[in-house]
N, C-alpha and C positions, 0 to 999 in steps of 0.2 A: 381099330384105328392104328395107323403106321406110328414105330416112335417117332418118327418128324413132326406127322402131324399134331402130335401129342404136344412135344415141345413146344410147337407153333401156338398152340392152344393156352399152353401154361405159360408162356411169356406176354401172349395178348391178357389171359386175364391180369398177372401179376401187374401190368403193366398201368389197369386200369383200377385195379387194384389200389396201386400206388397215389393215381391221382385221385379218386376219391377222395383216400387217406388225407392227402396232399392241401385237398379243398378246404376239410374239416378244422386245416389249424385254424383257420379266420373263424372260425366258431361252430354251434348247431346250424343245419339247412335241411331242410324238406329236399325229395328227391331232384324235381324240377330245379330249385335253387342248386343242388349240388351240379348239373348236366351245365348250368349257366355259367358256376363259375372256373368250370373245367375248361369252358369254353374263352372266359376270358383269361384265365388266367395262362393258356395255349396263344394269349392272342390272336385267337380265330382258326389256330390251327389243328385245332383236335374238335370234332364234335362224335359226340356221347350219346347214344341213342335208348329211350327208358326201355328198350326191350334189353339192351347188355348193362345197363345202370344195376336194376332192381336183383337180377343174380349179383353183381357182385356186392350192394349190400349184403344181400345173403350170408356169402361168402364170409363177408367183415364180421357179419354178427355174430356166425357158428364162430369162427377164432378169436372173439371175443376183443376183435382191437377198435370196433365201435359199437354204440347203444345207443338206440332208440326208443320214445316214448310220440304219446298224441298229444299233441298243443293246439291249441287254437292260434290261427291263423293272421297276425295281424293286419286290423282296415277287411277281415274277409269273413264273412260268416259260417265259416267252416272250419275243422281242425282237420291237420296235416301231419304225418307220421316225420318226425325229427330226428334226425341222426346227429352224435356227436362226439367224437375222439375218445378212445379210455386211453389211461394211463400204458397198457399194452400197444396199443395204434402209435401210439407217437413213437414208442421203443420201435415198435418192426418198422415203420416210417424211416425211421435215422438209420436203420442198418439197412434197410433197400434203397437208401441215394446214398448210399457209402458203397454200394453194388455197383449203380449205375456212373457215381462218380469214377470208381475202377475202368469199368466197361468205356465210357469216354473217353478216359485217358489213354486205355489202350487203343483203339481204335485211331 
């Protein structure tokens, strides 16, 4: 792969990376609740698809800035695998919108 496309690659994920992250401060969500509330909280303008969702949990988990467990589901007769913020997440959180605040201002 060219280094462009690489870059290209590692800013989309960082990117989504970030809103993840982003979602998480409003609390634990199941993955579907995290895709929703990327979505609102874009107000309509970013949609999140669970095929690039589920790699970047991945991602969150191996660098350990989120953790998840199985809970049960509320009003739903199933449990659902829950993600939610560590203390690490919220650290790389504030130092990549202190990135993208730069990148902003430059721009």
């Amino acid at each position: 792969m060219a280094k462009l496309d690489r870059n290209r690659v590692a800013l989309m994920q960082g990117t989504l990376d970030m809103l993840v992250l982003r979602s998480l401060l409003l609390g634990p969500a199941h993955g579907h609740a995290i895709v929703k509330l990327i979505q609102q909280l874009s107000e309509e303008a970013l949609l999140v698809d669970h095929g690039s969702l589920y790699p970047a949990l991945n991602r969150l988990l191996k660098q350990r800035w989120i953790a998840a467990n199985w809970e049960q589901m509320p009003d739903k007769n199933r449990q659902a695998r829950y993600y939610r913020l560590t203390s690490a997440g919220r650290k790389q959180l504030a130092a990549e919108e202190t990135k993208w605040e730069r990148l902003a201002q430059a721009i």
